[in-house]
C-alpha positions, 0 to 999 in steps of 0.5 A: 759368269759376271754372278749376281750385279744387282748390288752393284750401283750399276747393276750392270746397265750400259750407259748410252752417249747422250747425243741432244745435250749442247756441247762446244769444241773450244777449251784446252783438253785433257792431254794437255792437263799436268801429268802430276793431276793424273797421278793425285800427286798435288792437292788442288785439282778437281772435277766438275760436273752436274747433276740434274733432275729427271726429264720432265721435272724442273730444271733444278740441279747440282754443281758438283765438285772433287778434289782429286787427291782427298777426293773431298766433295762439294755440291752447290744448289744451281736453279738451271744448267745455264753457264752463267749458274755454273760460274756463279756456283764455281766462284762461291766455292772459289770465295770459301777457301784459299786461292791454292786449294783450286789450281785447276779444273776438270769438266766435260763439254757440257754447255755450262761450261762455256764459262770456261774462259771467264772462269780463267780470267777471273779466278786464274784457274786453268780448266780442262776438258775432257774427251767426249763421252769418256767419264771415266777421265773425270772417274772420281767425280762421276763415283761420287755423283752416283753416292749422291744419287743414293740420297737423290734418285733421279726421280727426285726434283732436286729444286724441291731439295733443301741446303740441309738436305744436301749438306746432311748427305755431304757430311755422309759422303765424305766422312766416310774412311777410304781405302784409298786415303789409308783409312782417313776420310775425305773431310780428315784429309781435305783440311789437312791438307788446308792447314798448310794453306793458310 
């Protein structure tokens, strides 16, 4: 017997491959990436993804972001899922930290990430994507939308969302003590580990 799932944030629901977003095929996979990122042996390897407002809302959504070692968080208000808004999110944050907290990325095959090549030319950051329908290869950034989604339903216009919002639900998010990170929490870590930087 599985018990009681209503408390879990999934409450048991089986997600279905979604089939009418635009995807492309080109970009390096995932089976290419570095084993040390797999492994959360190095800091500055993250992953990216969005979150969006329900179907018939606005078109206003998130850029998210992890570092895959800190597991530190990051969401940037975008107005649309275009590439041109991904890269535009993506070069913000690039601009807010030194050059080697970003060294590399990993999305999925979301059209916004046809930024992919300009992304590596401009910033020299490799990206690499993961395998269709397989979200548990960028685990920890889909773990923490769904944190984000605890302050944002999906019935939430995110367009209608303040930057104080987001931010105040950030803060939450990743000054939360880990397990995983011995008991320190996200922000702890992150600029820890940023000190060594600059």
């Amino acid at each position: 017997m599985l018990g009681d799932l209503s408390c879990l944030r999934q409450k048991g629901k089986r997600r279905k491959p979604r089939e009418t977003r635009g995807r492309f095929n080109i970009g390096t996979s995932i089976h290419q990436r570095p084993k040390e990122v797999k492994k959360r042996q190095a800091f500055g390897h993250w992953e990216l993804d969005t979150v969006v407002s329900s179907r018939g809302k606005s078109k206003g959504c998130l850029a998210t972001f992890i570092e895959r070692q800190t597991r530190f968080y990051v969401a940037v208000k975008i107005e649309n899922r275009s590439a041109s808004e991904m890269y535009r999110a993506i070069s913000e944050l690039y601009e807010h930290f030194p050059k080697d907290t970003f060294k590399t990325y990993t999305v999925d095959r979301g059209k916004e990430f046809a930024c992919y090549s300009k992304v590596e030319a401009d910033l020299k950051v490799p990206v690499y994507f993961a395998d269709a329908y397989s979200s548990w290869q960028r685990g920890s950034n889909e773990n923490a939308n769904g944190l984000l989604r605890e302050f944002f339903p999906k019935k939430t216009d995110l367009a209608r969302v303040s930057e104080k919002e987001i931010d105040e639900a950030l803060l939450l998010i990743n000054h939360r003590p880990r397990k995983c990170l011995g008991w320190k929490t996200s922000f702890e870590l992150f600029h820890e580990k940023l000190s060594h930087l600059y």
